[in-house]
Backbone as XML, in Angstrom:
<?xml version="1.0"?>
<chain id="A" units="angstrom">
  <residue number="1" name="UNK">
    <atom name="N" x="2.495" y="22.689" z="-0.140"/>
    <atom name="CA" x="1.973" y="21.343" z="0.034"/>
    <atom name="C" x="1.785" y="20.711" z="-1.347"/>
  </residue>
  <residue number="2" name="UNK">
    <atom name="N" x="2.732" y="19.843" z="-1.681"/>
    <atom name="CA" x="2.648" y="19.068" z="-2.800"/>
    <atom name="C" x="2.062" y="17.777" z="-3.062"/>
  </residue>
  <residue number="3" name="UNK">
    <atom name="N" x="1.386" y="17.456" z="-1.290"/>
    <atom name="CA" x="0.559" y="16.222" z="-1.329"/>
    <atom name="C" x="-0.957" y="16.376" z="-2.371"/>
  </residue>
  <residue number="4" name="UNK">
    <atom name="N" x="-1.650" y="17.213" z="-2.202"/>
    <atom name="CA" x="-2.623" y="17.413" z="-3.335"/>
    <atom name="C" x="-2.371" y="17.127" z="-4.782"/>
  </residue>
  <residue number="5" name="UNK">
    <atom name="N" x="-1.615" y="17.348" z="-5.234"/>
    <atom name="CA" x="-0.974" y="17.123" z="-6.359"/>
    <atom name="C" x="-0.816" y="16.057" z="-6.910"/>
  </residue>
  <residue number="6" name="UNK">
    <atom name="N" x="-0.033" y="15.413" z="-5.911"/>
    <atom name="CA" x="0.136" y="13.973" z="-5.634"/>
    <atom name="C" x="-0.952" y="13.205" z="-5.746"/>
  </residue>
  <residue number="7" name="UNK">
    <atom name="N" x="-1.532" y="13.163" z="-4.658"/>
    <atom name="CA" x="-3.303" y="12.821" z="-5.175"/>
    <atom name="C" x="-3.889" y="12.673" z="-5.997"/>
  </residue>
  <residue number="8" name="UNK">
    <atom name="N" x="-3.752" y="13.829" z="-6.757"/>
    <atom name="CA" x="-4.288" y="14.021" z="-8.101"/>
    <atom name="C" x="-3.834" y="12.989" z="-9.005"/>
  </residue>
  <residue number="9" name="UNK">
    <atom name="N" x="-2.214" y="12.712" z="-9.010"/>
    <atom name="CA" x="-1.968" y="11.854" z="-10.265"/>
    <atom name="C" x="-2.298" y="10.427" z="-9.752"/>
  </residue>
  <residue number="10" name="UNK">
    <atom name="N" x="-2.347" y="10.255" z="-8.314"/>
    <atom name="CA" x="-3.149" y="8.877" z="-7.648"/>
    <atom name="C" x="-4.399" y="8.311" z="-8.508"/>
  </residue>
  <residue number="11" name="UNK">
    <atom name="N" x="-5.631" y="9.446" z="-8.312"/>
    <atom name="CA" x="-6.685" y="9.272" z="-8.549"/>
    <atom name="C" x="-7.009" y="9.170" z="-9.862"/>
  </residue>
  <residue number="12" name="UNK">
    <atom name="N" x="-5.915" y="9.505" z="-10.909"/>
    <atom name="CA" x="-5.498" y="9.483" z="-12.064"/>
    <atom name="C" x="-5.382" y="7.784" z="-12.707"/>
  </residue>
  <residue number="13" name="UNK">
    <atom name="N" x="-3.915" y="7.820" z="-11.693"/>
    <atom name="CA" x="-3.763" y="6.015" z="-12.052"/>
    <atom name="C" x="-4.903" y="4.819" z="-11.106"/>
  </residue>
  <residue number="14" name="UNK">
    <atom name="N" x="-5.401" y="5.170" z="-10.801"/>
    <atom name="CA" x="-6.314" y="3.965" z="-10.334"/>
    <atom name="C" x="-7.637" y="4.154" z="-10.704"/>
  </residue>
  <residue number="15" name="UNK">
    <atom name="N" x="-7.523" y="5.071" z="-11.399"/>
    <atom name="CA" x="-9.176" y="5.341" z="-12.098"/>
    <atom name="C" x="-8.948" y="4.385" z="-13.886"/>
  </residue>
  <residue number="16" name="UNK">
    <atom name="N" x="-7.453" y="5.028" z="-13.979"/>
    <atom name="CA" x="-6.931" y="3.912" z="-15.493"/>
    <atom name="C" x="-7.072" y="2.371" z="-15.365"/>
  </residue>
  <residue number="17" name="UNK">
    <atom name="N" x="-6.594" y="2.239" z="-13.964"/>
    <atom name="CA" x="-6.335" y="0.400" z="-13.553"/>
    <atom name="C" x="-7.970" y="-0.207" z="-13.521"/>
  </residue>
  <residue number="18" name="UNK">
    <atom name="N" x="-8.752" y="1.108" z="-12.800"/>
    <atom name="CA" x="-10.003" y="0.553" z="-12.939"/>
    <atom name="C" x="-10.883" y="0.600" z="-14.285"/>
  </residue>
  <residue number="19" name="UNK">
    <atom name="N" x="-10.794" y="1.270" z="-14.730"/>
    <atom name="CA" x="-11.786" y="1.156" z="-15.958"/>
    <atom name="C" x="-11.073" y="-0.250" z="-17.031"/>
  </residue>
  <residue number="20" name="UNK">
    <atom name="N" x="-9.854" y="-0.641" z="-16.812"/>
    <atom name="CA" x="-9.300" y="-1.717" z="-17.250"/>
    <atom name="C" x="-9.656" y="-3.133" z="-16.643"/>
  </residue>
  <residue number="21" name="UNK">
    <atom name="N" x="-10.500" y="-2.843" z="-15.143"/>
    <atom name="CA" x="-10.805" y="-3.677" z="-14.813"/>
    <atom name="C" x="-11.996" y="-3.775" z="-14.344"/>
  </residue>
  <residue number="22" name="UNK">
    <atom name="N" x="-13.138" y="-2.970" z="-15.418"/>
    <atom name="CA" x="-14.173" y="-2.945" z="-15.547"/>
    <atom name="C" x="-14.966" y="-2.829" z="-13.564"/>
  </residue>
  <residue number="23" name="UNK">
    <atom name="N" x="-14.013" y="-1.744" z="-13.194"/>
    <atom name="CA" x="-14.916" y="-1.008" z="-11.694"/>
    <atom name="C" x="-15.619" y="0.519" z="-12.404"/>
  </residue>
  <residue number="24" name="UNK">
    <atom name="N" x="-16.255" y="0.531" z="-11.358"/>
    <atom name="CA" x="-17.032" y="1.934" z="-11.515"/>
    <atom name="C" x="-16.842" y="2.804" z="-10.273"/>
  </residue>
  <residue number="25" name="UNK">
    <atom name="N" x="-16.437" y="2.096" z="-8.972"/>
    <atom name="CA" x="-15.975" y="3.379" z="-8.427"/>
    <atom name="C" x="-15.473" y="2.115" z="-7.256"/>
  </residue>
  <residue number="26" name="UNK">
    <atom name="N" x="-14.815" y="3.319" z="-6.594"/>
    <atom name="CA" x="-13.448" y="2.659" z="-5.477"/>
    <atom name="C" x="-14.130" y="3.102" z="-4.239"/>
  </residue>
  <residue number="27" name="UNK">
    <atom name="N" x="-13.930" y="2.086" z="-3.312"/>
    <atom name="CA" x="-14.453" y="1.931" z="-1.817"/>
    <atom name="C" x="-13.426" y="2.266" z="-0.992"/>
  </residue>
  <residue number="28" name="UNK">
    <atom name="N" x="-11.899" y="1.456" z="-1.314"/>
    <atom name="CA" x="-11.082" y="1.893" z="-0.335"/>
    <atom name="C" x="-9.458" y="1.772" z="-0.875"/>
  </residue>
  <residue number="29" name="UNK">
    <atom name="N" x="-8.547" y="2.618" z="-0.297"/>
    <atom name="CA" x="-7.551" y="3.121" z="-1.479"/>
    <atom name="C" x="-6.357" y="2.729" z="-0.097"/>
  </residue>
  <residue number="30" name="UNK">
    <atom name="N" x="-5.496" y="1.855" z="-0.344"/>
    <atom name="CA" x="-4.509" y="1.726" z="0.363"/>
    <atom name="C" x="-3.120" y="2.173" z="-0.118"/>
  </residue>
  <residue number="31" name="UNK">
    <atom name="N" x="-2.382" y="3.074" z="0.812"/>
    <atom name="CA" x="-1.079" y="3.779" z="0.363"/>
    <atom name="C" x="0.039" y="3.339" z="0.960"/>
  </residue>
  <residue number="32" name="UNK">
    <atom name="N" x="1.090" y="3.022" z="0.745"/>
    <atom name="CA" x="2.395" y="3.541" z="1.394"/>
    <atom name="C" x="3.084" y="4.985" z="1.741"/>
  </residue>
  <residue number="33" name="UNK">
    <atom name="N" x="3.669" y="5.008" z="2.305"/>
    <atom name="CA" x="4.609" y="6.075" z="2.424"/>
    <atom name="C" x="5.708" y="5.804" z="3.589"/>
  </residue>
  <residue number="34" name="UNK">
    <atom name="N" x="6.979" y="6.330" z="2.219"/>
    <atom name="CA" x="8.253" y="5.869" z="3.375"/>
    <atom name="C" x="7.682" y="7.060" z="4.414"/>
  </residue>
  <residue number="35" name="UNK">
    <atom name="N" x="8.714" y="6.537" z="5.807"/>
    <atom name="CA" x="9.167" y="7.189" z="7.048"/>
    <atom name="C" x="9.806" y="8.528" z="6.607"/>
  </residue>
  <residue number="36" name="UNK">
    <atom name="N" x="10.604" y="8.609" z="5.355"/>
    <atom name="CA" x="11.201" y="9.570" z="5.697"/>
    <atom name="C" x="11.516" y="10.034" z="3.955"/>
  </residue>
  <residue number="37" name="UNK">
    <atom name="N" x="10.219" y="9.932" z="2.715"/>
    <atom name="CA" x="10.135" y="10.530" z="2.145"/>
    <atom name="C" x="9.699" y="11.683" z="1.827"/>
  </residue>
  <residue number="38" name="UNK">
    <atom name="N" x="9.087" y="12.650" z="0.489"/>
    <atom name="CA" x="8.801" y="13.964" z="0.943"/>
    <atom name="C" x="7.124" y="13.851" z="1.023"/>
  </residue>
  <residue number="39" name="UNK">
    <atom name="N" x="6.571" y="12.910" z="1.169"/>
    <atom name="CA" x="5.089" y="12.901" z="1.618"/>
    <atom name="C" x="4.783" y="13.097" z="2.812"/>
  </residue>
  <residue number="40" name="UNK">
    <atom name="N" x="4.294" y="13.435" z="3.099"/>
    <atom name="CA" x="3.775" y="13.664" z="4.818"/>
    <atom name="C" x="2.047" y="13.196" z="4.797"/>
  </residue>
  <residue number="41" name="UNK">
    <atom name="N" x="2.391" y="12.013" z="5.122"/>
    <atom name="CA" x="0.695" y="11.085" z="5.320"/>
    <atom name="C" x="0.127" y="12.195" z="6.149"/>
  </residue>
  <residue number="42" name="UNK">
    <atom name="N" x="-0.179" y="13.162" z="7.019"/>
    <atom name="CA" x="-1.015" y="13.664" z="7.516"/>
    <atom name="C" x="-1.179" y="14.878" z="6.581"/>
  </residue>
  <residue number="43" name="UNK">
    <atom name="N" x="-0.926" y="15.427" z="5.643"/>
    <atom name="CA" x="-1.069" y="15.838" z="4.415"/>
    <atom name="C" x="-2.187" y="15.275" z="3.475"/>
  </residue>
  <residue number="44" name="UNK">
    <atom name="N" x="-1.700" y="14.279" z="3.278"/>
    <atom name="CA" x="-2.274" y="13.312" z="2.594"/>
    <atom name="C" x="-4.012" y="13.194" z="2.987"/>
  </residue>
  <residue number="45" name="UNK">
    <atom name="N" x="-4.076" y="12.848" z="4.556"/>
    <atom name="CA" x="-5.619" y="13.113" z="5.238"/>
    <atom name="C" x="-5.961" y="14.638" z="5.008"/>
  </residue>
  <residue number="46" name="UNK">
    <atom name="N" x="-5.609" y="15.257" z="4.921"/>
    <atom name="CA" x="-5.914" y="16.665" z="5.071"/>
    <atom name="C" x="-6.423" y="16.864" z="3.382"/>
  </residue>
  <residue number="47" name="UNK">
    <atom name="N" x="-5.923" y="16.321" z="2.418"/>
    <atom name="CA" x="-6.165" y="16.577" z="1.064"/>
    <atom name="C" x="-7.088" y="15.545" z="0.470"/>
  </residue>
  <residue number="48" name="UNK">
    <atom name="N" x="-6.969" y="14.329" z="0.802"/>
    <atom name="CA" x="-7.523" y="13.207" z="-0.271"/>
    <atom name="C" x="-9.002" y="13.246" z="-1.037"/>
  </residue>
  <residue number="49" name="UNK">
    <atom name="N" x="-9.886" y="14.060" z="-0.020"/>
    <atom name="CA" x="-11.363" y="14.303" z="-0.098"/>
    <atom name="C" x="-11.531" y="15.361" z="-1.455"/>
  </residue>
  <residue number="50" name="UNK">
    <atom name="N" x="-10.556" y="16.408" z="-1.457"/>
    <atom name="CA" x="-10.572" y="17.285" z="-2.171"/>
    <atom name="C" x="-10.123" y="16.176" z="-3.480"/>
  </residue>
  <residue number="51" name="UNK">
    <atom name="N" x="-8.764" y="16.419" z="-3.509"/>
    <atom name="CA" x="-8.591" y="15.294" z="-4.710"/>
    <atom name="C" x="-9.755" y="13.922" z="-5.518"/>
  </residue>
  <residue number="52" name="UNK">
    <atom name="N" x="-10.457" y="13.601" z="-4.630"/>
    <atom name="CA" x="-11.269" y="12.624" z="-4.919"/>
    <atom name="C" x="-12.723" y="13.053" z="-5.301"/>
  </residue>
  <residue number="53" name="UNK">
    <atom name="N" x="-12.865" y="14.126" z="-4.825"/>
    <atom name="CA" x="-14.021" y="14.696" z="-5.271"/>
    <atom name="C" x="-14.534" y="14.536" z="-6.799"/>
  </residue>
  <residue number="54" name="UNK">
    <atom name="N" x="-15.495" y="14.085" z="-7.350"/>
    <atom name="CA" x="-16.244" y="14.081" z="-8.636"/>
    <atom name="C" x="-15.288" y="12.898" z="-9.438"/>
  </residue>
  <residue number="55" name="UNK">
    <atom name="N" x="-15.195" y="12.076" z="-9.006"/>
    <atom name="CA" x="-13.925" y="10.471" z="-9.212"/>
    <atom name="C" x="-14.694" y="9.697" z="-8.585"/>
  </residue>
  <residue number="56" name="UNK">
    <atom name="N" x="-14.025" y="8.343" z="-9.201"/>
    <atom name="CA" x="-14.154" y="7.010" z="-8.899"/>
    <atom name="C" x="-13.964" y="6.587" z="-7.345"/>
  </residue>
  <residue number="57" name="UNK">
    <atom name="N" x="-13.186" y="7.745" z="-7.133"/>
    <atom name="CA" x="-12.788" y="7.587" z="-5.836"/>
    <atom name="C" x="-13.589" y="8.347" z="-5.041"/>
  </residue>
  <residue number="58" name="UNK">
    <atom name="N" x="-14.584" y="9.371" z="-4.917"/>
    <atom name="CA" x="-15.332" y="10.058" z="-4.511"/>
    <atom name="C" x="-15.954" y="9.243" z="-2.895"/>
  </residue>
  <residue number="59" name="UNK">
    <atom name="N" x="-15.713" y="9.862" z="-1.774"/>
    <atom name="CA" x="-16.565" y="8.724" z="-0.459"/>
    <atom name="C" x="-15.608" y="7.704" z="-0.356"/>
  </residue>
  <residue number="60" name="UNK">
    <atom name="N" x="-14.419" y="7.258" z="-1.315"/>
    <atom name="CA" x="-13.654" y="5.993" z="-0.654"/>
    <atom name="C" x="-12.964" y="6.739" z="0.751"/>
  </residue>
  <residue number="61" name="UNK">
    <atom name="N" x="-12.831" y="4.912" z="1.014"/>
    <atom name="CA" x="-11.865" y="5.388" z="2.909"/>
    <atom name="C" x="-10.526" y="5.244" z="2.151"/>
  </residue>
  <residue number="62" name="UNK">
    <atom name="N" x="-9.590" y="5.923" z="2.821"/>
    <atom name="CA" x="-8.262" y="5.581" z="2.804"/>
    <atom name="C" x="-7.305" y="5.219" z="3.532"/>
  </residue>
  <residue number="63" name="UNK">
    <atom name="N" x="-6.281" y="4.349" z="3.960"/>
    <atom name="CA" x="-5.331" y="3.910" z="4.872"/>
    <atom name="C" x="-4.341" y="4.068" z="3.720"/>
  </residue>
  <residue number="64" name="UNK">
    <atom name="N" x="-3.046" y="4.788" z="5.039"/>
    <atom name="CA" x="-1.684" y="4.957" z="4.671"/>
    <atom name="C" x="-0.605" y="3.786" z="5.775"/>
  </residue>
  <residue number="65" name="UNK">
    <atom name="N" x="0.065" y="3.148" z="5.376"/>
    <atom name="CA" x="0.484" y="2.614" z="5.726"/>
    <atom name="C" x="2.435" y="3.323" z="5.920"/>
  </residue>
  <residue number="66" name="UNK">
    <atom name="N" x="2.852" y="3.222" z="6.613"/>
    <atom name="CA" x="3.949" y="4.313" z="6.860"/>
    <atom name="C" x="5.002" y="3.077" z="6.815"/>
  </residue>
  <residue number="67" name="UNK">
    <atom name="N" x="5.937" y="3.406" z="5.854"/>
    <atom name="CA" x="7.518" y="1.863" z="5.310"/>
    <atom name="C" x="8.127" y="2.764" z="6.694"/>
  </residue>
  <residue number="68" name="UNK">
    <atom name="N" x="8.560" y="1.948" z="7.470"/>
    <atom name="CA" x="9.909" y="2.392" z="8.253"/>
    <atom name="C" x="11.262" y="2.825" z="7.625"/>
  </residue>
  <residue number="69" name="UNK">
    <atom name="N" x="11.872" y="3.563" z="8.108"/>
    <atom name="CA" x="13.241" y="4.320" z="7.093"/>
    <atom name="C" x="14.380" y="3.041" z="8.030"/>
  </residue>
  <residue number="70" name="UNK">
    <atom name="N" x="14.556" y="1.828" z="6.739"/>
    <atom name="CA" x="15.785" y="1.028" z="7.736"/>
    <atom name="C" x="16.501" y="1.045" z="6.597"/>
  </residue>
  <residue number="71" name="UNK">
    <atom name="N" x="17.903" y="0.878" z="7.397"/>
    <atom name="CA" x="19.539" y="1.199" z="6.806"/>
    <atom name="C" x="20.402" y="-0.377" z="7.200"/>
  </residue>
  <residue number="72" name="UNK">
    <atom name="N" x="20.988" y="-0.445" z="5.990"/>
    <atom name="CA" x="21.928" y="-1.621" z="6.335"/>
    <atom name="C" x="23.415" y="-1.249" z="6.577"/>
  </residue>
  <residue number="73" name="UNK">
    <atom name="N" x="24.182" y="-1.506" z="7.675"/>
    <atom name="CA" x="25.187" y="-1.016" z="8.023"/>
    <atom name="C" x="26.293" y="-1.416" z="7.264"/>
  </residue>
  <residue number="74" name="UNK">
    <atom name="N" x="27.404" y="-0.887" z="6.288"/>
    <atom name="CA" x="28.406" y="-1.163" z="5.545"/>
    <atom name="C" x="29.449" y="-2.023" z="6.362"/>
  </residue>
  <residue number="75" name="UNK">
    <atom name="N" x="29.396" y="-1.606" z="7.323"/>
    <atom name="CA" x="30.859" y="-2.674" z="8.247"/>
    <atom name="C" x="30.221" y="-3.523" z="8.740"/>
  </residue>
  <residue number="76" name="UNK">
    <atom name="N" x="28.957" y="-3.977" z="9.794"/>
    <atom name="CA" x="28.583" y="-5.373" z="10.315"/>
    <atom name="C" x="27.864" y="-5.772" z="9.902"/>
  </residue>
  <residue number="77" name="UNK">
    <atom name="N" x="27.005" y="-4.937" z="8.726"/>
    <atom name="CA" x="25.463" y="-6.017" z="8.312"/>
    <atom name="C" x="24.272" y="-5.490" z="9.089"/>
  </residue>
  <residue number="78" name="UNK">
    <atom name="N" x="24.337" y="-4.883" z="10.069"/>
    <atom name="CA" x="23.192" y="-4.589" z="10.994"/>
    <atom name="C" x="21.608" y="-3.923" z="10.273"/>
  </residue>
  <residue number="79" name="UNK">
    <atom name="N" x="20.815" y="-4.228" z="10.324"/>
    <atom name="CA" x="19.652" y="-3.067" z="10.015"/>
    <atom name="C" x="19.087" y="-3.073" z="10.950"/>
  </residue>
  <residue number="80" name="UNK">
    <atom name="N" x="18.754" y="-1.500" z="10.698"/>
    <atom name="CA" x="18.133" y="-0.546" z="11.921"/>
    <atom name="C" x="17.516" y="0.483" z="10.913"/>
  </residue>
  <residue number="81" name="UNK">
    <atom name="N" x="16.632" y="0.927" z="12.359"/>
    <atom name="CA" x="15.527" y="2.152" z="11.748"/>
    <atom name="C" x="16.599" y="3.766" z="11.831"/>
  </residue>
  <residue number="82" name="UNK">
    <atom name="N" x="16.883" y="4.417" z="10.622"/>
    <atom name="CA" x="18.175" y="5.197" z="10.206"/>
    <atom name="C" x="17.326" y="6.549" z="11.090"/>
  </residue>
  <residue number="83" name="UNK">
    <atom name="N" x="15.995" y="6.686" z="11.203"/>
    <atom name="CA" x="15.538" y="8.039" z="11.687"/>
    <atom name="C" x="15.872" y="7.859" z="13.081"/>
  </residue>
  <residue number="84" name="UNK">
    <atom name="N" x="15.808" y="7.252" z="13.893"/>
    <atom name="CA" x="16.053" y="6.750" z="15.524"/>
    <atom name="C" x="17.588" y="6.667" z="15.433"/>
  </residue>
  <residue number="85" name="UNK">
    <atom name="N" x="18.213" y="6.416" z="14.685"/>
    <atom name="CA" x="19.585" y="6.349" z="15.679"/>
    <atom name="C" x="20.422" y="7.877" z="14.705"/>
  </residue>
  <residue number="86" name="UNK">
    <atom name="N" x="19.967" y="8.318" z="14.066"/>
    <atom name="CA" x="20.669" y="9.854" z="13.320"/>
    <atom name="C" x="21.613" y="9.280" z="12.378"/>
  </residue>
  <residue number="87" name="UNK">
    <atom name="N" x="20.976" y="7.838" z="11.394"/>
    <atom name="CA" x="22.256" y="7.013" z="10.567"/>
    <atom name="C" x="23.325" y="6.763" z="11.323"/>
  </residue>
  <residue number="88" name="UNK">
    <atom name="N" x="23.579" y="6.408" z="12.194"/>
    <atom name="CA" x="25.130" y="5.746" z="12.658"/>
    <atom name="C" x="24.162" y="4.345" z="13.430"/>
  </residue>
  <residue number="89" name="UNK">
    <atom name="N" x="24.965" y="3.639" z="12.908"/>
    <atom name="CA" x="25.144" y="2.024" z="12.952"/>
    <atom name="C" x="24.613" y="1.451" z="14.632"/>
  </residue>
  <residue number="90" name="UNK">
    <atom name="N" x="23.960" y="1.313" z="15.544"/>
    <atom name="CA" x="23.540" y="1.265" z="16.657"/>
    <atom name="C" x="24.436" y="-0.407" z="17.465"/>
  </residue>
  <residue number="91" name="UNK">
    <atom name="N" x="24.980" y="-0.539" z="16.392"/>
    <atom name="CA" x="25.367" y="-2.432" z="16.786"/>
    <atom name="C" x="27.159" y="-1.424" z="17.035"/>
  </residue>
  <residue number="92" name="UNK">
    <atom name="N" x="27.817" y="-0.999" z="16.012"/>
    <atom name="CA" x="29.469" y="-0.941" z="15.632"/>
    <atom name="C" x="29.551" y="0.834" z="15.843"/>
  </residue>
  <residue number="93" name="UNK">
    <atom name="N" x="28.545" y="1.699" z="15.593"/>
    <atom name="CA" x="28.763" y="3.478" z="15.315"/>
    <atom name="C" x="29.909" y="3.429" z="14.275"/>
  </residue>
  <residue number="94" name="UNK">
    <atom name="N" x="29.181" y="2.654" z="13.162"/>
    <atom name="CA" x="29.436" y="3.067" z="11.809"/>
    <atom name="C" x="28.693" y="4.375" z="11.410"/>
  </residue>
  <residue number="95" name="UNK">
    <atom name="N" x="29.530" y="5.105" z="10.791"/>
    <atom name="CA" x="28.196" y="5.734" z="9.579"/>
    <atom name="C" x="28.060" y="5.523" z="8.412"/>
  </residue>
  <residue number="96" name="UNK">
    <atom name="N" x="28.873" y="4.211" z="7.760"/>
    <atom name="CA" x="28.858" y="3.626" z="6.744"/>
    <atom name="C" x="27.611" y="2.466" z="6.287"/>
  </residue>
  <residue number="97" name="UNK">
    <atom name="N" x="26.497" y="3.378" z="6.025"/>
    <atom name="CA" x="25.088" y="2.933" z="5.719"/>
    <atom name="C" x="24.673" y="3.253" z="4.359"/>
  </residue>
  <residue number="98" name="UNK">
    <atom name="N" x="23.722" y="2.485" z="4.528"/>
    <atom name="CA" x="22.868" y="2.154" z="2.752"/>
    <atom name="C" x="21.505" y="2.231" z="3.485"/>
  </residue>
  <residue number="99" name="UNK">
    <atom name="N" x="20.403" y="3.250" z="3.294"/>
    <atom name="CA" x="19.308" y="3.198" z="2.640"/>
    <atom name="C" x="18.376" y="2.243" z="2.450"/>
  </residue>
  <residue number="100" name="UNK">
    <atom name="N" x="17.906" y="1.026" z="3.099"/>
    <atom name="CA" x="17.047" y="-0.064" z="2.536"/>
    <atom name="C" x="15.811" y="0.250" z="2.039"/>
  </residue>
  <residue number="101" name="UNK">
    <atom name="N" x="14.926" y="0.870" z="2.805"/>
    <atom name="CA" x="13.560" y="1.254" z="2.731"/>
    <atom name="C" x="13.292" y="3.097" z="3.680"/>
  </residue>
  <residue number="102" name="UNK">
    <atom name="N" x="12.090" y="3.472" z="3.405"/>
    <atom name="CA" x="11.825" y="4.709" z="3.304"/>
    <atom name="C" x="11.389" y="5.796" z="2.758"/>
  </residue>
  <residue number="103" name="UNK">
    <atom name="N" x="11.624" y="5.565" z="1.517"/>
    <atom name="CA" x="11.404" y="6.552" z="0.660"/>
    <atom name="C" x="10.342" y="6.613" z="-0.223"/>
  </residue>
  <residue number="104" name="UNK">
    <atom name="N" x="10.004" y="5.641" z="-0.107"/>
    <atom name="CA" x="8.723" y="4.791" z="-0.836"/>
    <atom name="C" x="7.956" y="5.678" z="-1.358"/>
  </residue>
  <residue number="105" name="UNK">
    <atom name="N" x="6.585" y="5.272" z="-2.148"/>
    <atom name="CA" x="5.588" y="5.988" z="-2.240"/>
    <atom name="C" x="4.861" y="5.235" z="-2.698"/>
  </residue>
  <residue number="106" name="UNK">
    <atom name="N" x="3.477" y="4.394" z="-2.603"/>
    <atom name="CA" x="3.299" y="3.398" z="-3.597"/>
    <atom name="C" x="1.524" y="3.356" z="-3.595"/>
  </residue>
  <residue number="107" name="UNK">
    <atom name="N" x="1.074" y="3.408" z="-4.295"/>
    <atom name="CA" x="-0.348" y="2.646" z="-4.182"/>
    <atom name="C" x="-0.183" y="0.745" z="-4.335"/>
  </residue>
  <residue number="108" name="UNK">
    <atom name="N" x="-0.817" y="0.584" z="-3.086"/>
    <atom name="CA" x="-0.395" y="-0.545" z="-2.411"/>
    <atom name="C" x="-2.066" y="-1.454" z="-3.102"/>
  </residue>
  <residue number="109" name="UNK">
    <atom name="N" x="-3.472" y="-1.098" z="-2.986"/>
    <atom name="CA" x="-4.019" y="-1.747" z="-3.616"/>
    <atom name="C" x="-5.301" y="-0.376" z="-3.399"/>
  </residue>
  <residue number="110" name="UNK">
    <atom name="N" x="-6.415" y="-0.987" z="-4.277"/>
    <atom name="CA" x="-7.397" y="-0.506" z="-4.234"/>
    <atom name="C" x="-8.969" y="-1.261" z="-4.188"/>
  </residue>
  <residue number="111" name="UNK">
    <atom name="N" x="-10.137" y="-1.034" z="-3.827"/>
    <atom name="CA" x="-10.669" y="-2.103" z="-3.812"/>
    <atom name="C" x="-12.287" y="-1.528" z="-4.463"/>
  </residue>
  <residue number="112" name="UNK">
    <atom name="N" x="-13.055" y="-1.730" z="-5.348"/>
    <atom name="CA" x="-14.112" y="-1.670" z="-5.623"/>
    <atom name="C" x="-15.307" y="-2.366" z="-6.105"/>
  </residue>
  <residue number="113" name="UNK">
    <atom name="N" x="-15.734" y="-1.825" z="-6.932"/>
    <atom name="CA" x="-17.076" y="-2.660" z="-7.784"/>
    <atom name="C" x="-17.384" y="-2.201" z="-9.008"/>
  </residue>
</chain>
């Protein structure tokens, strides 16, 4: 489980953003995560408390917000969600696709005092 880890360098960068923006500790920590990167948001709940422990972030709530994995189809243009149809094109059964979103990983905002 490499979500802890992860965490760690989270609580890292938003403890930097905050002391730059003169907070003292964080209430609530909003995430992304693609559909179908190597994070696993229920990971993520399972770890964050630990990670946050003796931090700025210590007692904040957290919401993960999950990017859908969509693909743009090379022959008609179509986008679709690439985990639901197994990448082939659902409009033409192309498998000539691109990747739009998914993979994400992002601290999306944070909020304190």
């Amino acid at each position: 489980m490499h979500e802890l880890s992860i965490m760690m360098e989270v609580v890292k960068t938003v403890e930097e953003e905050a002391r730059k923006n003169n907070l003292t500790k964080i209430k609530t920590l909003t995430l992304q995560v693609g559909e179908i990167s190597s994070v696993v948001p229920e990971y993520i709940k399972d770890c964050y408390e630990a990670a946050f422990k003796e931090t700025m972030l210590e007692g904040a709530a957290i919401e993960i917000e999950v990017i859908p994995a969509e693909a743009k189809c090379a022959e008609c243009g179509n986008v679709f969600n690439i985990k639901k149809t197994k990448a082939i094109c659902p409009r033409c059964g192309s498998r000539e696709v691109r990747l739009i979103t998914g993979r994400e990983f992002m601290i999306k905002e944070a909020s304190g005092e």
